[in-house]
Structures are given as C-alpha cells and as structure tokens.
SESE-228168 format. One record per residue: residue in three letters; chain; x, y, z of N, C-alpha, C in turn. Coordinates in Angstrom, 3 decimals. Layout:
residues N
['ALA' 'A' [X Y Z] [X Y Z] [X Y Z]]
...
This chain:
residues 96
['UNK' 'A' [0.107 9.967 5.371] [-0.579 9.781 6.633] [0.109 10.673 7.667]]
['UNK' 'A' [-0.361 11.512 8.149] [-0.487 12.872 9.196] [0.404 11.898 10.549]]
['UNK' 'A' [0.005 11.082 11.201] [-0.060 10.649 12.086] [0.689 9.029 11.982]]
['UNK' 'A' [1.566 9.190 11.469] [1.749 7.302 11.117] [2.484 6.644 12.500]]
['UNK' 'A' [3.071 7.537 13.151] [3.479 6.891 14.692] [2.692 6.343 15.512]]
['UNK' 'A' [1.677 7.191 15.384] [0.429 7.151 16.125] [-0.127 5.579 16.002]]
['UNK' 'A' [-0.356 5.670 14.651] [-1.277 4.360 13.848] [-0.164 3.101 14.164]]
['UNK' 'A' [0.985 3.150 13.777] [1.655 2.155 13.710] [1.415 1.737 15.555]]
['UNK' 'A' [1.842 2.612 16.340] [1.906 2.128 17.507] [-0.060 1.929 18.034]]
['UNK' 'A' [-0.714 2.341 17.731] [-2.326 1.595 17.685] [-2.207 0.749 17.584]]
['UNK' 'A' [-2.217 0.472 15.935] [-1.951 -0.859 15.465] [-1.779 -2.043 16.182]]
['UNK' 'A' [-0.313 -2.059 17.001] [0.362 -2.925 17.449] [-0.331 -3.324 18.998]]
['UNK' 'A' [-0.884 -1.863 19.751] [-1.290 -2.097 20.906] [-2.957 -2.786 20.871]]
['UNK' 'A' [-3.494 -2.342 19.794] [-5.065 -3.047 19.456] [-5.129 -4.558 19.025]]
['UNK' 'A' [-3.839 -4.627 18.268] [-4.325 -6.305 17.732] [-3.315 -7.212 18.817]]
['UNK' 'A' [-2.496 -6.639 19.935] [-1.887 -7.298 20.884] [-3.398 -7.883 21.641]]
['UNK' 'A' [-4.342 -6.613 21.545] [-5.351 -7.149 22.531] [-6.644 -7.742 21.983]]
['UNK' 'A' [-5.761 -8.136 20.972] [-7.062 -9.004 19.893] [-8.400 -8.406 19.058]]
['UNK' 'A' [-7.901 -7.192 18.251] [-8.709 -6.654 17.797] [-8.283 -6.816 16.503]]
['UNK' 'A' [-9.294 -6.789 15.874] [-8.440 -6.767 14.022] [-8.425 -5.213 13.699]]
['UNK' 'A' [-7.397 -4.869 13.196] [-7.325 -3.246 12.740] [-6.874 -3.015 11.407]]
['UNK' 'A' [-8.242 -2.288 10.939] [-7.670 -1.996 9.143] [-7.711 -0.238 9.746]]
['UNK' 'A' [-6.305 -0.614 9.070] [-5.754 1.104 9.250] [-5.897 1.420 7.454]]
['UNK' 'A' [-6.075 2.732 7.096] [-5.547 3.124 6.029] [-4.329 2.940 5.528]]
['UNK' 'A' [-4.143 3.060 4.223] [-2.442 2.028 3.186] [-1.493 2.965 3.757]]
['UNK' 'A' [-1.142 2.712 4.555] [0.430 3.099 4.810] [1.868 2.973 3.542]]
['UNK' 'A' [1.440 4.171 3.060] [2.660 4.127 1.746] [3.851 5.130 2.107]]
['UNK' 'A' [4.746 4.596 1.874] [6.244 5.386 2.212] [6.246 6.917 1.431]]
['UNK' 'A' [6.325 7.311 2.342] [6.244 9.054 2.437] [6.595 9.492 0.856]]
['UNK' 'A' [7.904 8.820 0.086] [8.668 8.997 -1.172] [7.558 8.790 -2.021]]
['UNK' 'A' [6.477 8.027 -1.953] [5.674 7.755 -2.699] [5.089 8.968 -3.631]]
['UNK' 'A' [4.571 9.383 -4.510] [3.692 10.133 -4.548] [2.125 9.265 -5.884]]
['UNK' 'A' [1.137 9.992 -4.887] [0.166 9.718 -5.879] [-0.693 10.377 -6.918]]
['UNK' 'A' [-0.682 10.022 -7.636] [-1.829 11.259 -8.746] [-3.015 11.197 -8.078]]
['UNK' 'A' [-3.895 11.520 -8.911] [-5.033 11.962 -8.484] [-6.239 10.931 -8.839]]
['UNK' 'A' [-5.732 9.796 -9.330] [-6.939 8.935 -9.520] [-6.257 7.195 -8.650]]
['UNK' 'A' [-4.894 7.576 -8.144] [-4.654 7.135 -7.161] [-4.920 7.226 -5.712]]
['UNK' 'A' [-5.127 8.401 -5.183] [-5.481 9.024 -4.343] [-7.185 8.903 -3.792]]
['UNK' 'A' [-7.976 8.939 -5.279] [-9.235 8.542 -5.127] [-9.590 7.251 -5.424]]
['UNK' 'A' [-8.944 6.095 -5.909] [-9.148 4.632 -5.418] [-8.649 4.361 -3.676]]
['UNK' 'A' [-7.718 4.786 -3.250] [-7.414 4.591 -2.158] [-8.262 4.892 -1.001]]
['UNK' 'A' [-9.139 6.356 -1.541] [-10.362 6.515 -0.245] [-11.268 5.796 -0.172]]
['UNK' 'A' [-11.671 5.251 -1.389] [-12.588 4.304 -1.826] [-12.748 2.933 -1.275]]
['UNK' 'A' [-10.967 2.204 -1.001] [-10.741 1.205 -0.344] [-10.990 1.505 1.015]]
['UNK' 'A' [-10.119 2.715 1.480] [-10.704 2.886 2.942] [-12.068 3.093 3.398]]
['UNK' 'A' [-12.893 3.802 2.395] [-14.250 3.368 2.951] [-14.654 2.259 2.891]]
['UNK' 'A' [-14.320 1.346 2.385] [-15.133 -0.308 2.127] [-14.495 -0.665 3.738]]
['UNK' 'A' [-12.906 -0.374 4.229] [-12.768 -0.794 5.702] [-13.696 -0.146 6.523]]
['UNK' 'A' [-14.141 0.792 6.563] [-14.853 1.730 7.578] [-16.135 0.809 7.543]]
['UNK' 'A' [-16.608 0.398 5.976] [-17.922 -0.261 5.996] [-17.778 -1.786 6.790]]
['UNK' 'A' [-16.684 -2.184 6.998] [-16.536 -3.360 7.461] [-16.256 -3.239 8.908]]
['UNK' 'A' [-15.898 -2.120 9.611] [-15.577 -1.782 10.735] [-17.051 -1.974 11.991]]
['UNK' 'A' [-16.429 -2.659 12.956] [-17.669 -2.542 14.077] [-17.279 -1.201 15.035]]
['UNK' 'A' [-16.375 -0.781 14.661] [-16.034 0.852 15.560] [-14.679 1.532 14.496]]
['UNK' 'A' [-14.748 2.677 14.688] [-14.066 3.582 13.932] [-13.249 4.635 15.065]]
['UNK' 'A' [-11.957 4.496 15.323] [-11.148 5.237 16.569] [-10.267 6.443 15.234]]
['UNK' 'A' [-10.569 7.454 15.502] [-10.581 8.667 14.568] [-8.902 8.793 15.906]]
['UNK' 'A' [-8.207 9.025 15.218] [-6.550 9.464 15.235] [-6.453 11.095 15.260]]
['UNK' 'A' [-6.791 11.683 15.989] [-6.927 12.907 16.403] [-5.962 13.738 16.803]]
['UNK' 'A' [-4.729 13.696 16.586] [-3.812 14.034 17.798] [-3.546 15.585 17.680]]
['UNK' 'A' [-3.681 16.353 18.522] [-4.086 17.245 18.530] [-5.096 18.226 18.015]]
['UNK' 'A' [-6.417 17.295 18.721] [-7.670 17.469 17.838] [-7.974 17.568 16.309]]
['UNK' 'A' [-6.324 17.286 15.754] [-7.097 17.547 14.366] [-7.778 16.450 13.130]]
['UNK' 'A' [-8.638 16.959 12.513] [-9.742 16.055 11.973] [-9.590 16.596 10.214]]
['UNK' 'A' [-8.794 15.886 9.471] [-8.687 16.639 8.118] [-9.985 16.312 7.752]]
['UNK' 'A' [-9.917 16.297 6.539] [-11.333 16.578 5.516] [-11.268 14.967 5.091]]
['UNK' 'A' [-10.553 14.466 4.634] [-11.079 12.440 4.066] [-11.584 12.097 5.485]]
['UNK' 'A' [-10.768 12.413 6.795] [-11.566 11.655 7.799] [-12.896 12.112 7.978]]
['UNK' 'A' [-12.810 13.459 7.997] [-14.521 13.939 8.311] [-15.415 13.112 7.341]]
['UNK' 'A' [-14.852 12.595 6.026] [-15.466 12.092 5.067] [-16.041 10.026 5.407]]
['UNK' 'A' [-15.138 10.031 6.356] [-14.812 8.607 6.682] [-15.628 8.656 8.418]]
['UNK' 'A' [-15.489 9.684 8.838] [-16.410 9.140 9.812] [-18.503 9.608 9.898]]
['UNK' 'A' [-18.520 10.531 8.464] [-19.867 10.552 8.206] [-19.903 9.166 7.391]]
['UNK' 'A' [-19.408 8.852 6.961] [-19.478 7.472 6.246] [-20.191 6.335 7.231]]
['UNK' 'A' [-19.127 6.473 8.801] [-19.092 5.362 9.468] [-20.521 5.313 10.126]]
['UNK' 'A' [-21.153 6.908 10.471] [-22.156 7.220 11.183] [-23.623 6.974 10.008]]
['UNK' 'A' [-23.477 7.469 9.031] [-24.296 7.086 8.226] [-24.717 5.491 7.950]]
['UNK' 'A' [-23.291 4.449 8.130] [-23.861 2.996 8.080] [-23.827 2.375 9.885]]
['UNK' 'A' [-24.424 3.521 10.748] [-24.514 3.109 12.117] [-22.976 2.473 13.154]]
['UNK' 'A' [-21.912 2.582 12.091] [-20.915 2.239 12.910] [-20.085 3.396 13.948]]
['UNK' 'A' [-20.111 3.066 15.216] [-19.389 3.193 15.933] [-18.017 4.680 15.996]]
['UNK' 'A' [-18.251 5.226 16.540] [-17.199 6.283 16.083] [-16.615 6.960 17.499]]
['UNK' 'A' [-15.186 6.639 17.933] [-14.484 7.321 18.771] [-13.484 7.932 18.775]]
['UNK' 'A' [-13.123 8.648 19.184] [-11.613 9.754 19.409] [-10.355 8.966 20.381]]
['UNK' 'A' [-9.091 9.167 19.606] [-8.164 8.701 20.451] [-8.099 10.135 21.595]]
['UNK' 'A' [-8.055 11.239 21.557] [-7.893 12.651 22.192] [-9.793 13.452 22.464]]
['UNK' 'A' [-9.663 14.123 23.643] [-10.785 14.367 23.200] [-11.284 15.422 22.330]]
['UNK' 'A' [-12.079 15.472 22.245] [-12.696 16.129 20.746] [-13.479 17.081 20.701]]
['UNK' 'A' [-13.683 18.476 20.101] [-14.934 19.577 19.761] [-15.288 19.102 18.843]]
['UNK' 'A' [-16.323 18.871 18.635] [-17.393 17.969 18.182] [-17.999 19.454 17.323]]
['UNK' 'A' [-17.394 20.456 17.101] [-18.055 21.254 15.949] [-17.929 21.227 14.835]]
['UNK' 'A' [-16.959 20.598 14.505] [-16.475 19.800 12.752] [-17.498 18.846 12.243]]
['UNK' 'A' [-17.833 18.041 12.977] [-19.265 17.067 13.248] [-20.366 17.612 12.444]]
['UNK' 'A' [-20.941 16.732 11.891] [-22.229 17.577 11.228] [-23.039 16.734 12.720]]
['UNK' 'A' [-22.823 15.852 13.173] [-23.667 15.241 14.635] [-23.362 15.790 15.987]]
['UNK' 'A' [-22.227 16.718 15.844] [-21.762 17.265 16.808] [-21.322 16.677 18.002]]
C-alpha cells in the first residue's frame, strides 16, 4: 500500500466521526505475495467497494495506480459514490 500513513491516519479520523471504513488489507511491507494472492485480495477489495456507500480514492499527489482505477470504475459502475482526498485531473477517468 503506496500510501499507508495516509489510510491509517483516515482510518482513525473517519471512524472517530462515526463512519465505518473498509480500507484495503494492510499487510506488513516484509510480506510478499504471489500472484494468485495478489488476485484474491483485489477481489476482496472489490466486494468492500461493493458494500461501500462512498469510495474516498487516496490520491496523494494526484496519483491514481491502475487496481484503484480498477476499484473506482467498479464503484461507478454499481452507482457508488466516488471522491478524492486531493484534488484531481479527472483524465485517467474513463467519466472524467
């Protein structure tokens, strides 16, 4: 995870204010995963995205890898909710 300061401190400031937050599996950096680990894990995170009433895309310094672009056509495709912690060029976007 690109950004885990970020998330961890979200985390803490979103569900202080009573939000439930499924972040993606935060696994210790030492970890490593193969490749059919890697693709159960997106799999789980999309079932959160599907359960999500808004999706806050972790942007920090506009950047938007490729699983998220994957995770927020996901979110837009089942009508959920999709915002930027930073703001955003919206040309990565297939919605722009």
């Amino acid at each position: 995870m690109r950004f885990r300061r970020e998330f961890e401190r979200l985390d803490a400031e979103l569900t202080l204010t009573g939000h439930v937050v499924l972040t993606p599996a935060a696994l210790a950096p030492s970890r490593d995963l193969d490749a059919e680990e890697r693709a159960w894990l997106g799999r789980v995170h999309l079932q959160k995205v599907s359960m999500a009433d808004e999706v806050l895309v972790v942007n920090v310094g506009d950047h938007v890898g490729e699983s998220t672009r994957r995770e927020i056509d996901h979110a837009r495709s089942l009508g959920v909710a999709v915002s930027y912690l930073e703001p955003h060029a919206a040309a990565d976007d297939a919605d722009g």
